[in-house]
C-alpha positions as CSV (number, residue, x, y, z in Angstrom):
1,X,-6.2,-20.7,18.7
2,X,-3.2,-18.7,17.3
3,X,-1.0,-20.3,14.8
4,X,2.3,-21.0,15.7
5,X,3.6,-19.9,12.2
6,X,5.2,-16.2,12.5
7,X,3.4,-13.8,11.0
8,X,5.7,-13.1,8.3
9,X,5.1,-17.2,7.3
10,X,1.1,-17.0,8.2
11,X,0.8,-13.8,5.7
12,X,2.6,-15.2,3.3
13,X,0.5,-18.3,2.9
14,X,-2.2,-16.2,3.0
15,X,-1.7,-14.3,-0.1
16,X,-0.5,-16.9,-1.7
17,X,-3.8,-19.1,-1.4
18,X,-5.5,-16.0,-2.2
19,X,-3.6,-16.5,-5.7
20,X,-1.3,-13.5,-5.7
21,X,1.3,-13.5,-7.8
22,X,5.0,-14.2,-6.4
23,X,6.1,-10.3,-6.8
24,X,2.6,-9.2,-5.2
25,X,3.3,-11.6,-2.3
26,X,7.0,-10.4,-1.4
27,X,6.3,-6.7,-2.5
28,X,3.2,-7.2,0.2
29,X,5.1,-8.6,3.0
30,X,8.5,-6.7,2.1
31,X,5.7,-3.8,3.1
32,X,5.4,-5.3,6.6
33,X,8.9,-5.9,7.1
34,X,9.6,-2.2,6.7
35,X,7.2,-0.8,8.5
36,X,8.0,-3.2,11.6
37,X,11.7,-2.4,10.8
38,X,11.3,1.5,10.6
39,X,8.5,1.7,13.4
40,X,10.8,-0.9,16.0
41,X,7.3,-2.1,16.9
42,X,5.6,-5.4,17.3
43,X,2.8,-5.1,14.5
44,X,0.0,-7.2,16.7
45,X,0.7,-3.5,19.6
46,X,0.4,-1.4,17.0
47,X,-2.6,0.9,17.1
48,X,-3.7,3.2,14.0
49,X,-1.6,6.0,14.7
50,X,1.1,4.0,14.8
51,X,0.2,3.1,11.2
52,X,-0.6,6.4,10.2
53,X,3.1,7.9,11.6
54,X,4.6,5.3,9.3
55,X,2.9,6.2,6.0
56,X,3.1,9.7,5.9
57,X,6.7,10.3,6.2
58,X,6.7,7.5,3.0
59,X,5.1,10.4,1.4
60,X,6.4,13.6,2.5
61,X,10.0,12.3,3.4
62,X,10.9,10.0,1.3
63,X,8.7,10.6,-2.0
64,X,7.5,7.2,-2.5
65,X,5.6,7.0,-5.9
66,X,2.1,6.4,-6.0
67,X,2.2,3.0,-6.6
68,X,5.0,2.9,-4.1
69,X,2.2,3.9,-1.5
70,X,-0.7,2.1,-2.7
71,X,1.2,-1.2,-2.6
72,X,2.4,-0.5,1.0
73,X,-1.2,0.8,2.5
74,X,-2.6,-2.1,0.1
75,X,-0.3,-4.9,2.0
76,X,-0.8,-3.6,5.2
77,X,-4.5,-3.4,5.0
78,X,-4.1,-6.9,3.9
79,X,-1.7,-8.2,7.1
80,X,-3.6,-6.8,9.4
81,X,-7.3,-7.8,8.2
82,X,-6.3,-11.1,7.0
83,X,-3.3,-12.2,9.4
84,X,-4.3,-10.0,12.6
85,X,-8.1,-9.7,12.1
86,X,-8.0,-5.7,13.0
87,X,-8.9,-3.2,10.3
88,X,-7.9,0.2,9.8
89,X,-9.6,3.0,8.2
90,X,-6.6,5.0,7.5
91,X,-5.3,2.3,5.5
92,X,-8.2,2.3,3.2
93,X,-8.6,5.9,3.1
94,X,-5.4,7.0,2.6
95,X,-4.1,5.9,-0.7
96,X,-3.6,9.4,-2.7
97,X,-5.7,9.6,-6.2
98,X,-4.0,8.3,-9.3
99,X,-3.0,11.5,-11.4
100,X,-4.4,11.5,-14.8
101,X,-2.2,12.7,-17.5
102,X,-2.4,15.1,-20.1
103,X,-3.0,13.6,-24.1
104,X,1.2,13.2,-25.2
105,X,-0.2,14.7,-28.9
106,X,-3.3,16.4,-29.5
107,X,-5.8,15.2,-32.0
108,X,-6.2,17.5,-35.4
109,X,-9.7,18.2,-34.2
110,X,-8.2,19.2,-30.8
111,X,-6.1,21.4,-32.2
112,X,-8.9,23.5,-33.6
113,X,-10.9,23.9,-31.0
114,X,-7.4,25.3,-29.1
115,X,-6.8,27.7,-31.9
116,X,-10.1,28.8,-31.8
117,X,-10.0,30.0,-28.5
């Protein structure tokens, strides 16, 4: 039987007896809400695509940051496995790669081996 608890209420107790911590939880349903709010759908009608045509303009149109992204695909794999019992592939396979960055200073040893080259 379905709870009678909105969703927004339902998810947010879930992550919160998962043991979340308080800026996880509302960064993680603040994800929902914008998705529903940018999409104008229902999120229990929504099919992958749907999900997909929401993330990628995060990336390509508005530049979200990495972590930006990861949290949102993150949350929403989480609502809709935990809250909606669906899961979507796209949502686990579509977080970008973290970057690593270059050493800010070069060791003396490092160095070397440069000038040697």
């Amino acid at each position: 039987m379905d709870s009678p608890l909105p969703l927004r209420e339902r998810y947010r107790q879930e992550l919160v007896v998962r043991g979340l911590a308080e800026r996880t939880v509302d960064a993680y349903v603040r994800a929902v809400v914008q998705m529903v709010d940018r999409t104008g759908r229902h999120p229990a009608r929504m099919s992958e695509a749907d999900v997909r045509a929401y993330l990628v303009p995060l990336v390509e149109t508005h530049g979200c940051a990495e972590s930006t992204y990861r949290q949102h695909a993150t949350g929403l794999g989480h609502f809709f496995d935990w809250v909606l019992g669906r899961s979507f592939p796209v949502l686990d396979a579509a977080r970008p790669r973290r970057r690593s960055p270059l050493p800010k200073v070069l060791t003396r040893t490092q160095w070397i081996v440069l000038e040697a080259l």
